[in-house]
Kinemage of the C-alpha trace (Angstrom):
@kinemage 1
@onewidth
@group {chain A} dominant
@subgroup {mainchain}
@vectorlist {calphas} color= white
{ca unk a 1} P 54.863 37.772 50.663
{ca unk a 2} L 53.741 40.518 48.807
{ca unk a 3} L 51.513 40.050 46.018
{ca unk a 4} L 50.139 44.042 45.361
{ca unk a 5} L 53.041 44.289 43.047
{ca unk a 6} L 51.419 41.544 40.832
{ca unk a 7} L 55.495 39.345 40.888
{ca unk a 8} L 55.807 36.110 42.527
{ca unk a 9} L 59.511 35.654 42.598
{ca unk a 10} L 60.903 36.694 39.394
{ca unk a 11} L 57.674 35.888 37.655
{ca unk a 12} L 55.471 38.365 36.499
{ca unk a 13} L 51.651 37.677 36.640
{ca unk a 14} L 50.420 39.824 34.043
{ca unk a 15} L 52.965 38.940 31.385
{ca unk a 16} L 52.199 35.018 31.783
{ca unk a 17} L 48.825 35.410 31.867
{ca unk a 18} L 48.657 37.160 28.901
{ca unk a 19} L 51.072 34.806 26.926
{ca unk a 20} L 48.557 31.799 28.224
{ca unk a 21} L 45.448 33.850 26.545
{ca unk a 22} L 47.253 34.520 23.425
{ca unk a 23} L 47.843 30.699 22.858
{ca unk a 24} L 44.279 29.280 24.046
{ca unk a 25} L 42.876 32.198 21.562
{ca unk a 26} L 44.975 30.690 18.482
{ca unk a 27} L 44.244 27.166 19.254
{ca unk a 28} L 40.824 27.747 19.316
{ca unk a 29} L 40.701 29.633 15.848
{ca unk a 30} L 42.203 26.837 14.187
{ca unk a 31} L 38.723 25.025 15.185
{ca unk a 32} L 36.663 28.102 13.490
{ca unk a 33} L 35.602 29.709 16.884
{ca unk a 34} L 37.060 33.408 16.494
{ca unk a 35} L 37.148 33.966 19.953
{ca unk a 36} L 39.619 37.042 20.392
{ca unk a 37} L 40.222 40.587 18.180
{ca unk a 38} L 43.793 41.173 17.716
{ca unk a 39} L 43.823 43.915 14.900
{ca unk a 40} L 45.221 46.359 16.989
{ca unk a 41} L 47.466 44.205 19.196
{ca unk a 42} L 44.464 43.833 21.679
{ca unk a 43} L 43.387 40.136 23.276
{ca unk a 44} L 39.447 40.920 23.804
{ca unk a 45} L 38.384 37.209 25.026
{ca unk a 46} L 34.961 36.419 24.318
{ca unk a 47} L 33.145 33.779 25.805
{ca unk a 48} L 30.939 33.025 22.875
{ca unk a 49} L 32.184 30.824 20.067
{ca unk a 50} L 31.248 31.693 16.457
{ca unk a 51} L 29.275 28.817 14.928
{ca unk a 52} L 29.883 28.488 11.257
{ca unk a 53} L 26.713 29.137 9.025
{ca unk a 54} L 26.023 28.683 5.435
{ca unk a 55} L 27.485 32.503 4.620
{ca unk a 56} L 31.240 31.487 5.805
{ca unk a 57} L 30.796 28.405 3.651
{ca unk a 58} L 29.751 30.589 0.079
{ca unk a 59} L 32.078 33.216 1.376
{ca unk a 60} L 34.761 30.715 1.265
{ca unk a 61} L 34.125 28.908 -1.966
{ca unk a 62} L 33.248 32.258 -4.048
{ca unk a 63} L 29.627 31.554 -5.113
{ca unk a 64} L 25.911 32.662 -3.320
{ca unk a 65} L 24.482 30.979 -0.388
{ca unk a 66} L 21.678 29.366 -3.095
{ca unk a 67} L 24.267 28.000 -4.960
{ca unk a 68} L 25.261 26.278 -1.032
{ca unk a 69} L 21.687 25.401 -0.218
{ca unk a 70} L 21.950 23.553 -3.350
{ca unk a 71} L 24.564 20.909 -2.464
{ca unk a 72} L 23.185 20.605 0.986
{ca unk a 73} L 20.005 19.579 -0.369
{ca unk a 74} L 21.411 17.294 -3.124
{ca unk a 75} L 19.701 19.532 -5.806
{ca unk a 76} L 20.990 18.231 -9.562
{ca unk a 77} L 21.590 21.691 -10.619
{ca unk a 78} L 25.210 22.337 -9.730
{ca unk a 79} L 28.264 21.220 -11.501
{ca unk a 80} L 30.063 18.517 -10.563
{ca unk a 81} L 33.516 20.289 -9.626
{ca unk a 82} L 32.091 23.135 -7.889
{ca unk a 83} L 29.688 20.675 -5.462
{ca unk a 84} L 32.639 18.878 -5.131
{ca unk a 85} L 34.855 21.821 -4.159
{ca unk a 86} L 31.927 22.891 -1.848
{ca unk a 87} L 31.420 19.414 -0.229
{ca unk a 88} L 35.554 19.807 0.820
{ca unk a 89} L 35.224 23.452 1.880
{ca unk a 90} L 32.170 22.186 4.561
{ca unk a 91} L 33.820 19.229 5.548
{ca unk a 92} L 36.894 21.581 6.485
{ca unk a 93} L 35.432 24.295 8.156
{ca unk a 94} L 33.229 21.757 10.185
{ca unk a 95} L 29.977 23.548 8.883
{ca unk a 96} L 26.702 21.703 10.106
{ca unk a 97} L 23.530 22.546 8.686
{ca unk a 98} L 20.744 23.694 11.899
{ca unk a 99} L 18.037 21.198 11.437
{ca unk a 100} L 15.862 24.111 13.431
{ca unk a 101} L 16.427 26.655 10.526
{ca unk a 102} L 15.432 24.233 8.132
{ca unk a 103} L 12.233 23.118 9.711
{ca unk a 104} L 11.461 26.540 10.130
{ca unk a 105} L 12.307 27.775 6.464
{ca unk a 106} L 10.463 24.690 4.599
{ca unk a 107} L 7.560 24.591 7.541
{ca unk a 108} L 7.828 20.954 8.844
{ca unk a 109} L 9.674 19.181 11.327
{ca unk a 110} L 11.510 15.993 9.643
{ca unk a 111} L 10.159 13.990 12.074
{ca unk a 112} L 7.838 10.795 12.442
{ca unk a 113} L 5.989 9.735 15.271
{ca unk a 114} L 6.259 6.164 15.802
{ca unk a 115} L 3.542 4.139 17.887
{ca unk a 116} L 4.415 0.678 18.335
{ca unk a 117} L 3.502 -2.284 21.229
{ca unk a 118} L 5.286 -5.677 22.302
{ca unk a 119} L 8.977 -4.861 22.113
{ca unk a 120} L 9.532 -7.702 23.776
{ca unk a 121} L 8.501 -9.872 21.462
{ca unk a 122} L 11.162 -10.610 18.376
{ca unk a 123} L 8.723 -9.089 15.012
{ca unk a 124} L 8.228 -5.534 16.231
{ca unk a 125} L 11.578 -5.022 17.801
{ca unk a 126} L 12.798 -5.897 14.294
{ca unk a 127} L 10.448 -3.954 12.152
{ca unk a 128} L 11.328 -0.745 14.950
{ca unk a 129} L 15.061 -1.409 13.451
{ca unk a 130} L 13.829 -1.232 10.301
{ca unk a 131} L 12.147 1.722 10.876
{ca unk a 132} L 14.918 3.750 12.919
{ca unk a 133} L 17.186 2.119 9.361
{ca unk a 134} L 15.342 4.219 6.758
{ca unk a 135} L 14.083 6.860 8.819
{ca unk a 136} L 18.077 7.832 9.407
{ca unk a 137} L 18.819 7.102 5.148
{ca unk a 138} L 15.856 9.402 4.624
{ca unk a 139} L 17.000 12.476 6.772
{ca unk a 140} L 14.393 12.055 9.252
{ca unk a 141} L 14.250 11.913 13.169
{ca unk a 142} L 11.776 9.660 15.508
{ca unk a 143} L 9.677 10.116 18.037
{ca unk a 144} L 8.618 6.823 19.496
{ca unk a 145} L 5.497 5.649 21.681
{ca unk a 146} L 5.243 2.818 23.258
{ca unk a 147} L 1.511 1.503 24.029
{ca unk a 148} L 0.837 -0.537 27.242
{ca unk a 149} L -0.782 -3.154 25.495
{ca unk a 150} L -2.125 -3.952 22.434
{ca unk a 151} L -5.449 -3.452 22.859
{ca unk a 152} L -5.186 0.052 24.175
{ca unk a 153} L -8.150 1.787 23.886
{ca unk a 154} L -7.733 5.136 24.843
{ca unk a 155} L -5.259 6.702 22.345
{ca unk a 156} L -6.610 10.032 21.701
{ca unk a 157} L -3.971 11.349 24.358
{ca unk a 158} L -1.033 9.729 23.092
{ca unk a 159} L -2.436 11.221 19.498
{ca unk a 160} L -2.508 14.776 20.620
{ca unk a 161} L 0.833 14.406 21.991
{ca unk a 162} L 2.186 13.453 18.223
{ca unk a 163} L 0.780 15.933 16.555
{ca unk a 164} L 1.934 18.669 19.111
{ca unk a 165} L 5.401 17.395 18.850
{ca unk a 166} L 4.993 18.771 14.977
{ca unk a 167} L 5.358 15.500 13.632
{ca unk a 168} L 5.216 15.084 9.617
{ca unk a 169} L 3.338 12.193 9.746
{ca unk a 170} L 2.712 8.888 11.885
{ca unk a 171} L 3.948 5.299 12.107
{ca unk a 172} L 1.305 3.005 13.057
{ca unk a 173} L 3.394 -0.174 14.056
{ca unk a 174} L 1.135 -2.008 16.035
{ca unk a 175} L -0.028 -5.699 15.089
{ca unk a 176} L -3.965 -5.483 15.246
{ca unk a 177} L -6.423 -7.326 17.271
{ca unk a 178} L -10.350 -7.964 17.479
{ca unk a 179} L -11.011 -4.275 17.997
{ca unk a 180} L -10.229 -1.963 15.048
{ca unk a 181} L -12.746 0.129 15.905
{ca unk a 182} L -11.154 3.163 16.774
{ca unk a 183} L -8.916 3.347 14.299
{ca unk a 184} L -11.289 4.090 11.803
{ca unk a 185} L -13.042 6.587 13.804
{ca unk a 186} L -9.690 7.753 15.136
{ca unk a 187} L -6.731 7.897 12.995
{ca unk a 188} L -7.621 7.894 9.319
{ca unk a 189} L -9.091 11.656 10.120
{ca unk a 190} L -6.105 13.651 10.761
{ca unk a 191} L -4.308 16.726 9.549
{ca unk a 192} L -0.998 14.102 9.124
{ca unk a 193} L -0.724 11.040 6.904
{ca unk a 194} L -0.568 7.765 8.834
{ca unk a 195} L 0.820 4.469 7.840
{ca unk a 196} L -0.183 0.977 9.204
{ca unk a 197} L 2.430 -1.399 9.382
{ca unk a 198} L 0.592 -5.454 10.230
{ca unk a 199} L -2.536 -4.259 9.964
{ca unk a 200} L -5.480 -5.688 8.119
{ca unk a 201} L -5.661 -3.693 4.943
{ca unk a 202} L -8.896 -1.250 4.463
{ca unk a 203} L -9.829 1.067 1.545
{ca unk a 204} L -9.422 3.781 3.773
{ca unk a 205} L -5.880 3.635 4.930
{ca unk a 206} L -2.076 2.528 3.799
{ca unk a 207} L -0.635 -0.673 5.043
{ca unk a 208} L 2.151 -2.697 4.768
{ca unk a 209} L 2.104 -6.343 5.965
{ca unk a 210} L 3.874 -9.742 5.525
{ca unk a 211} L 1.588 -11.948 3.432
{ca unk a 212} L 0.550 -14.342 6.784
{ca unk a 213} L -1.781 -16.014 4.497
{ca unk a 214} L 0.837 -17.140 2.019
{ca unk a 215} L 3.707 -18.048 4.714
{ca unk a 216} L 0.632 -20.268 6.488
{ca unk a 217} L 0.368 -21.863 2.825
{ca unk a 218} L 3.567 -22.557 1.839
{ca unk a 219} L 4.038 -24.073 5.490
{ca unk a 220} L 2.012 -26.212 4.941
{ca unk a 221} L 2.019 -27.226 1.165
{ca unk a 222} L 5.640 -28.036 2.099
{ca unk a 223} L 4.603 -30.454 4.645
{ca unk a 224} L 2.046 -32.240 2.433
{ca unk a 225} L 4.763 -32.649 -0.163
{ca unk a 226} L 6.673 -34.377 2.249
{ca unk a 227} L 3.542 -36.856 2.124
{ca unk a 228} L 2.298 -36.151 5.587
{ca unk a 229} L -1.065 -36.733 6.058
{ca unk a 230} L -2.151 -35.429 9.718
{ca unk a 231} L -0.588 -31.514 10.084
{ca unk a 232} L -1.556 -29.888 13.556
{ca unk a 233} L -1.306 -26.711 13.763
{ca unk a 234} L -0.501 -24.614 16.929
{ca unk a 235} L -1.469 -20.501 16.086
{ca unk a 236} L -0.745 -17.811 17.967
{ca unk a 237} L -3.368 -15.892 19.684
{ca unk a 238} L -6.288 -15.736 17.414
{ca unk a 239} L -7.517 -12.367 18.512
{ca unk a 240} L -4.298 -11.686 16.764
{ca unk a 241} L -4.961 -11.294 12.472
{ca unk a 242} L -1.523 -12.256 11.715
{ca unk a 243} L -2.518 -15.364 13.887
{ca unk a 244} L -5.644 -15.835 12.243
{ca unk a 245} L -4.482 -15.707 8.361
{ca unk a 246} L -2.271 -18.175 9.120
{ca unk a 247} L -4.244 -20.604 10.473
{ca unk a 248} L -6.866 -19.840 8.057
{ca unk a 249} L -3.988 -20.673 5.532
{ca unk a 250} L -3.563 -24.108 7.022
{ca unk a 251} L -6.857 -24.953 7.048
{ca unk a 252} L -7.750 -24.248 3.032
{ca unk a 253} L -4.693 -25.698 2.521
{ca unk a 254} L -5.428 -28.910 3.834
{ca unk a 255} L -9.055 -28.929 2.019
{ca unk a 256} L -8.047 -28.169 -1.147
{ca unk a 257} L -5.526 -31.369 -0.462
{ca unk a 258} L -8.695 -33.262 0.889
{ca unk a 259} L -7.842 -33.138 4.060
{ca unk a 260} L -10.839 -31.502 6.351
{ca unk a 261} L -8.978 -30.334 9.274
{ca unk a 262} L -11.310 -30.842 12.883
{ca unk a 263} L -11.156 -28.522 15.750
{ca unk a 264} L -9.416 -31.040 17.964
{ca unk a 265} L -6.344 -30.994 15.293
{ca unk a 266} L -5.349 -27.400 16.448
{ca unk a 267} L -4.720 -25.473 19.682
{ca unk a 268} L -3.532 -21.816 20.690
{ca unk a 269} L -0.347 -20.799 21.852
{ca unk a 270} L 0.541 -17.132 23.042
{ca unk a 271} L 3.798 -16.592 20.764
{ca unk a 272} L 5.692 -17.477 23.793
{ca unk a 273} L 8.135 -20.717 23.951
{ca unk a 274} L 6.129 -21.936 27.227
{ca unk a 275} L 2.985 -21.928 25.638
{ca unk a 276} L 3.919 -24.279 22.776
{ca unk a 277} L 5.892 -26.584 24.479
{ca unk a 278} L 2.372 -26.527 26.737
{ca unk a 279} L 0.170 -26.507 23.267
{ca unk a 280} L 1.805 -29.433 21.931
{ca unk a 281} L 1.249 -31.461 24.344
{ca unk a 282} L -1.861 -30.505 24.221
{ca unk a 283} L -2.313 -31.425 20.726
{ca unk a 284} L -0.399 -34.871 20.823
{ca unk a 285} L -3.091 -35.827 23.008
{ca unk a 286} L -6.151 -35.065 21.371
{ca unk a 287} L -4.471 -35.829 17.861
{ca unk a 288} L -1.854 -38.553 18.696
{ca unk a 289} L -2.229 -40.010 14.555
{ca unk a 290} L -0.244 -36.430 13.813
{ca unk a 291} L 2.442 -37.315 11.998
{ca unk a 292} L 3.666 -33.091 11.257
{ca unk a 293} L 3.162 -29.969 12.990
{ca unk a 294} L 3.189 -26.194 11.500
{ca unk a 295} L 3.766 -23.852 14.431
{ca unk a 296} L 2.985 -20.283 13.947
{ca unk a 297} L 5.933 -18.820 15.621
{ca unk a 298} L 9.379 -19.744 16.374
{ca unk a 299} L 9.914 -19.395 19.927
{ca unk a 300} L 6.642 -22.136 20.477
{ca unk a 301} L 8.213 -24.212 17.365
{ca unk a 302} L 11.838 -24.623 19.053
{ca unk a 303} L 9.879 -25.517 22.296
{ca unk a 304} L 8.356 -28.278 19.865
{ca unk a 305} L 11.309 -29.502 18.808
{ca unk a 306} L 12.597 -29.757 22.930
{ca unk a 307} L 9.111 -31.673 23.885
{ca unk a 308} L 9.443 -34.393 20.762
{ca unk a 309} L 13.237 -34.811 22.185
{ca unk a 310} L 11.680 -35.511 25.009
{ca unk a 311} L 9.243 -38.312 24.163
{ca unk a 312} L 11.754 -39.980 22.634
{ca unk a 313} L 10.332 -39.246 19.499
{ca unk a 314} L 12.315 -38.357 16.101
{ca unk a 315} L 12.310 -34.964 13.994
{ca unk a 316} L 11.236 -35.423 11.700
{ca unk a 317} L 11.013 -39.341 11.083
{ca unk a 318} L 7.781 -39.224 13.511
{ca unk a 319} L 7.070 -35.997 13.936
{ca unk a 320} L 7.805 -33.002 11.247
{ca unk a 321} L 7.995 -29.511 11.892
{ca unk a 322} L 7.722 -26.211 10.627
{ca unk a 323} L 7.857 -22.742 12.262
{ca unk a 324} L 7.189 -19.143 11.037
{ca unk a 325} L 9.630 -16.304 11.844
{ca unk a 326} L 13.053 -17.589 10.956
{ca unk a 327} L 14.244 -15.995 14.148
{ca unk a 328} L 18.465 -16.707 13.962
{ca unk a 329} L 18.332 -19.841 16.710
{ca unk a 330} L 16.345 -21.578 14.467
{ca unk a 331} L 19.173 -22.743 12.391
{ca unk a 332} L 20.954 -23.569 15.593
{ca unk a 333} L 18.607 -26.159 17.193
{ca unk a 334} L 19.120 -29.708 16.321
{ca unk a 335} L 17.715 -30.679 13.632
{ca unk a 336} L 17.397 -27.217 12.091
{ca unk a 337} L 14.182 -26.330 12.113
{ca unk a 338} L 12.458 -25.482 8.521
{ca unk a 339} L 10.624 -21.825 8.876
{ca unk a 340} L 8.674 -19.698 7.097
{ca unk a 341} L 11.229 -15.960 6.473
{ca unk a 342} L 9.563 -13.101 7.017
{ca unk a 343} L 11.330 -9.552 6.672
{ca unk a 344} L 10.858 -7.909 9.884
{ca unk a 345} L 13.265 -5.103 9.043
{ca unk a 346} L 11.935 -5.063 5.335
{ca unk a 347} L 8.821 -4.018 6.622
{ca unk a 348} L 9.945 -1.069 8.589
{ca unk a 349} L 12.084 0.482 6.015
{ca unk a 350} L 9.010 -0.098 3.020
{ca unk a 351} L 6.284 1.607 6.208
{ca unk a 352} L 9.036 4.336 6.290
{ca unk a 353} L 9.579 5.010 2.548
{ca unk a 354} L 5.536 4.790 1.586
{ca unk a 355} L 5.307 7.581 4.512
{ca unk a 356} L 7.783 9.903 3.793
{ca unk a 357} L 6.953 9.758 0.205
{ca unk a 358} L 3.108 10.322 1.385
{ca unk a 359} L 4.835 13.368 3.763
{ca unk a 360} L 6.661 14.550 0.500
{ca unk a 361} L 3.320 15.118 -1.426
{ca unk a 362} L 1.689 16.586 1.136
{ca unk a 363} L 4.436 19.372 1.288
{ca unk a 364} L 3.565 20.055 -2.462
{ca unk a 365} L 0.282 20.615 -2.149
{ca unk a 366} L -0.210 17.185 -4.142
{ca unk a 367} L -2.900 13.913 -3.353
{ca unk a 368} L -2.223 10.702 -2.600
{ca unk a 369} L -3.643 7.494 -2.661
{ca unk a 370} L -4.152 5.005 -0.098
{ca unk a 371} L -2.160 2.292 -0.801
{ca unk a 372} L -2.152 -1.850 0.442
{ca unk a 373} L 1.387 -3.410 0.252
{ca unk a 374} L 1.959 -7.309 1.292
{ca unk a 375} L 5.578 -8.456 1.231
{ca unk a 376} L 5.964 -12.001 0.663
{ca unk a 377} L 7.463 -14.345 3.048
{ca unk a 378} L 10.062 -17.342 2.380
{ca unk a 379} L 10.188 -20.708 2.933
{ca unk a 380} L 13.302 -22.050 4.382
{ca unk a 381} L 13.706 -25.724 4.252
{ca unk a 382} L 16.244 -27.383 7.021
{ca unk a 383} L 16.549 -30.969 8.364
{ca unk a 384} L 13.140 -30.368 11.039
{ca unk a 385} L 10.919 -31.071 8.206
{ca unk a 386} L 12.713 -33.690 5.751
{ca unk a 387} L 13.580 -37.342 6.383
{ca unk a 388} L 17.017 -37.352 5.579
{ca unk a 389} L 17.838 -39.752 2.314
């Protein structure tokens, strides 16, 4: 067969070719890629599509590209009919504002850098949601570091790497331990403003934080209403300080009842459900009179509840208890088990909000002050902690 001739039969090459161009060219111009010039009758193909910009938009609706850049920013100062005819005109030609441009044009990078520790455990993986929530209401992107443990030392690396990234300004969501040290020296001194989520507060730095101390009270002032008289306590590490304010909680709690709380009536868990299954029984031996337990954590408290089962004991006729967390199996265990609420995902979006809003006056030029924010926890009362009438 001869093929010089450009026919295959009766078909000619050339002609179906160019039929098949003409029709890829038109569907793709109804998707706003101009790919092909046919003012004189000629199909010039080009491999490029057209990306539509803020010009095609203002050329469409008839007004400048300010009056545009208005309504994409949510300015007040354009009438209602003509944003909404504007909104409809971007939403049909598929326009999609370049986040590069913008950062460019207004000198920032709408992004936070996010440090945070522990995903595993059930309080930061929640307060990341939180974060990741308000950070997407709020326009702006993350860039998240994990720490290898909590008690890194060395962060000047990780640091560097933040601010090279062009972050606006830096999450600190890690729960503090016994060596705060270099954070003073550290992180308050940076050309970014830097908010500490669970952190102890300090004049010197922002912070959000659940209230520990007040969860650790009302934990226990529920248990004393109750009319139990001998509350162990089982805390989470203590060279944790959301461990250590609520312990300390339990403790002036019980004094200011009368109650002086000994050594021997706590022990220490590691948030983990093996530890306080281990910690209680622990504690049952050295304070066997207990007649209620507040456990600092879920996970150890539901192990609580498995280990009473166990001895043949009943919750909460012998032994009451209370947890902190409020972790969604908690309502699922039998009996129920009372905990203490605290807003994991609250306290992301507030650590989010108090940034940004910290980024914002920044951008103008404006000061800010250093602010300490404590949300307050909740007591939620189910069958672990109340004899049943």
């Amino acid at each position: 067969m001869d093929v010089t001739d450009n026919v295959i039969g009766n078909i000619n090459i050339p002609e179906i070719f160019g039929k098949v161009k003409r029709h890829f060219s038109q569907t793709v111009d109804k998707h706003f890629f101009c790919c092909y010039d046919n003012d004189n009758g000629n199909d010039n193909m080009s491999t490029a599509p057209r990306r539509i910009n803020i010009k095609h938009v203002a050329k469409e609706a008839g007004v400048s590209t300010q009056t545009i850049s208005r309504v994409i920013n949510q300015r007040p100062d354009v009438a209602p009919d003509t944003r909404q005819r504007i909104l409809e005109i971007i939403q049909r030609l598929g326009y999609q504002r370049s986040e590069l441009a913008r950062s460019l044009i207004q000198r920032r990078s709408y992004t936070l850098g996010v440090v945070t520790a522990g995903l595993q455990f059930i309080g930061p993986s929640r307060t990341l949601n939180g974060i990741a929530t308000k950070a997407e209401e709020l326009g702006y992107a993350l860039l998240l570091k994990e720490l290898p443990r909590f008690n890194t030392q060395n962060i000047q690396p990780l640091i560097q790497f933040l601010l090279a990234q062009q972050v606006d300004g830096i999450l600190w969501a890690v729960s503090e331990q016994n060596n705060p040290e270099w954070t003073d020296q550290d992180l308050v001194e940076l050309p970014v403003p830097i908010f500490f989520i669970t952190m102890q507060d300090r004049p010197s730095m922002s912070t959000v934080s659940i209230d520990n101390y007040l969860g650790g009270k009302l934990a226990t002032q529920h248990l004393l209403a109750q009319g139990r008289q001998h509350i162990g306590h089982i805390s989470g590490p203590l060279d944790w300080w959301e461990a250590r304010r609520r312990k300390q909680a339990w403790q002036d709690t019980l004094a200011e009842a009368g109650i002086a709380p000994q050594d021997h009536h706590s022990v220490q868990g590691n948030w983990s459900s093996e530890s306080g299954e281990a910690a209680f029984q622990r504690l049952l031996q050295s304070y066997p009179e207990m007649d209620a337990v507040f456990v600092a954590n879920d996970q150890m408290a539901l192990a609580v509840l498995q280990s009473i089962h166990r001895l043949g004991l009943r919750i909460p006729q012998d032994i009451a208890v209370v947890g902190f967390d409020n972790i969604t199996e908690s309502a699922n265990f039998w009996p129920a088990l009372t905990t203490v609420f605290q807003d994991h995902h609250e306290l992301g979006c507030v650590a989010v909000r108090e940034l940004v809003s910290q980024v914002e006056s920044v951008h103008k030029n404006e000061s800010f002050k250093q602010n300490t924010i404590l949300l307050s926890p909740e007591l939620i009362v189910r069958e672990s902690s109340v004899v049943p009438q």
